[in-house]
N, C-alpha and C positions, 0 to 999 in steps of 0.2 A: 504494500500500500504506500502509496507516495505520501511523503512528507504532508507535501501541500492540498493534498484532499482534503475537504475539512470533516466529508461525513463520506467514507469509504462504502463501494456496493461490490458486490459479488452476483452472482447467479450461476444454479446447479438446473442441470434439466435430469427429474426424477421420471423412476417409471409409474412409479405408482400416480393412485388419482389424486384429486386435492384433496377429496375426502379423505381417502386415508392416510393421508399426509397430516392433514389436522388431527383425527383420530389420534394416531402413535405419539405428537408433539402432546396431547390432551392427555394421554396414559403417562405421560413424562412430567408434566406440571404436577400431578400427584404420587407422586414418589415423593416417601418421607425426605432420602437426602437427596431429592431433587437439586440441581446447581442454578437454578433458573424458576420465576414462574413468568404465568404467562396468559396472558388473553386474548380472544380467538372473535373478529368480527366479519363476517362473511367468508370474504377471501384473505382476510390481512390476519396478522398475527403479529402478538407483540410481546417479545421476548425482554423480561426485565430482572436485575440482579434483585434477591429476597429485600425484602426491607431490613432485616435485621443487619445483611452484610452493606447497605446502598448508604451510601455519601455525594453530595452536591456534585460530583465529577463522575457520579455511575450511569454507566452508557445503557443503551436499549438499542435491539435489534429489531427493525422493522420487516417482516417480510410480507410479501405476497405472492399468491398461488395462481397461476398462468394455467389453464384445461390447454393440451395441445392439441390440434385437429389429427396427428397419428398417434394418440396417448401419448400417456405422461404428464408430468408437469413440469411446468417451467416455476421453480422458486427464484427470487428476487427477495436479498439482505440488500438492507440498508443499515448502517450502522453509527448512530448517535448521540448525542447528547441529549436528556430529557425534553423535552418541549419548552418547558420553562427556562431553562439552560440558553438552548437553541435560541430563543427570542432573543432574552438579554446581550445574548453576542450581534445580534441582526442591528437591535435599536445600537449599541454600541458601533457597530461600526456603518450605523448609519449616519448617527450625530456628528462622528468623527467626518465623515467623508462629506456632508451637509458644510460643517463649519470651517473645511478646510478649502471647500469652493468658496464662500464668503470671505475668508481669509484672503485667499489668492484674487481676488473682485476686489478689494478695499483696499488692496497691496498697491495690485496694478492700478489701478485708477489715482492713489495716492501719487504714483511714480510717476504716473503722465502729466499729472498735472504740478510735481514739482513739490511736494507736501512731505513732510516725515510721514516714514511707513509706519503707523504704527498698527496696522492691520496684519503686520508680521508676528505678534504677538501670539494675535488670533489665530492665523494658522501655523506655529511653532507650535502652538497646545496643542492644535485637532491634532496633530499628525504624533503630539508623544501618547495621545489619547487612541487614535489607530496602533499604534506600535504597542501600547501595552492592551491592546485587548487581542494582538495578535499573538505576545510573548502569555497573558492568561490562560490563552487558549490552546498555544501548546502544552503549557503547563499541565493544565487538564489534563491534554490526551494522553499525556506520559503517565497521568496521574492512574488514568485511566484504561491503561493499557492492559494488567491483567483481568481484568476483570471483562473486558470485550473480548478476549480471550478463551474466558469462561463461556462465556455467552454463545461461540462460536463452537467449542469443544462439545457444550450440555448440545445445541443441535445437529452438530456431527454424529455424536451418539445417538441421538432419539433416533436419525431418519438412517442410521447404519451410511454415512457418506465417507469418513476415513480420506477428508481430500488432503492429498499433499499438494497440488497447484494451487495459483494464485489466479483463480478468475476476476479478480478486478476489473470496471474499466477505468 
């Protein structure tokens, strides 16, 4: 998985149907030392670390199940940061990215007309304000690293897939 992904996908083409793809992941959620639970809404599935073991940096694996016209399924991981997570990083580097045009508009316009820049300010902050929500975010992921791990291992296991490649795109 590339550094720079910020939410990594995979996809396996199973033979089984979606149904019983959910089914087996369903007989897996209840197992006592289950690694993972999990909840099942139509075709999507949502893989998440226990509560007892989950901290602000615990990922979740989103999947969905693809019916193929010559059998099988097509499952699709997506692999993330909670929802709540995921936002705060969007608004964060959206404000960043907002104030640092504003920044660079107040600079330039300063410049043309011959004015102290003092719109340079404004965009020195956006951009240490981008750089540390990009530096939080790795931080995360490393934070979070075994534990997507886990997530990826408990569904290896339930559907018997034992991948050693990397289907990423």
């Amino acid at each position: 998985m590339s550094q720079l992904t910020p939410r990594p996908r995979f996809q396996e083409l199973l033979p089984d149907s979606s149904q019983e793809v959910i089914a087996r992941l369903q007989d897996c959620f209840v197992r006592p030392d289950s690694l993972a639970i999990g909840e099942v809404v139509a075709h999507h599935i949502y893989l998440k670390i226990p509560p007892q073991d989950r901290h602000y940096w615990s990922p979740q694996l989103d999947l969905e199940l693809e019916e193929q016209e010559g059998g099988g399924t097509l499952l699709r991981g997506l692999v993330g940061p909670s929802a709540s997570v995921w936002t705060k990083f969007i608004f964060l580097y959206s404000a960043g990215g907002f104030f640092s045009m504003i920044g660079l508009i107040v600079t330039l316009s300063q410049w043309t007309l011959g004015k102290s820049l003092s719109g340079l300010w404004v965009l020195g902050i956006s951009v240490l304000v981008l750089l540390g929500t990009y530096l939080m975010a790795q931080t995360g992921r490393k934070i979070a690293h075994d534990q997507t791990w886990q997530l990826r291992h408990f569904l290896d296991e339930c559907l018997n897939l034992h991948t050693t490649t990397n289907n990423s795109r």
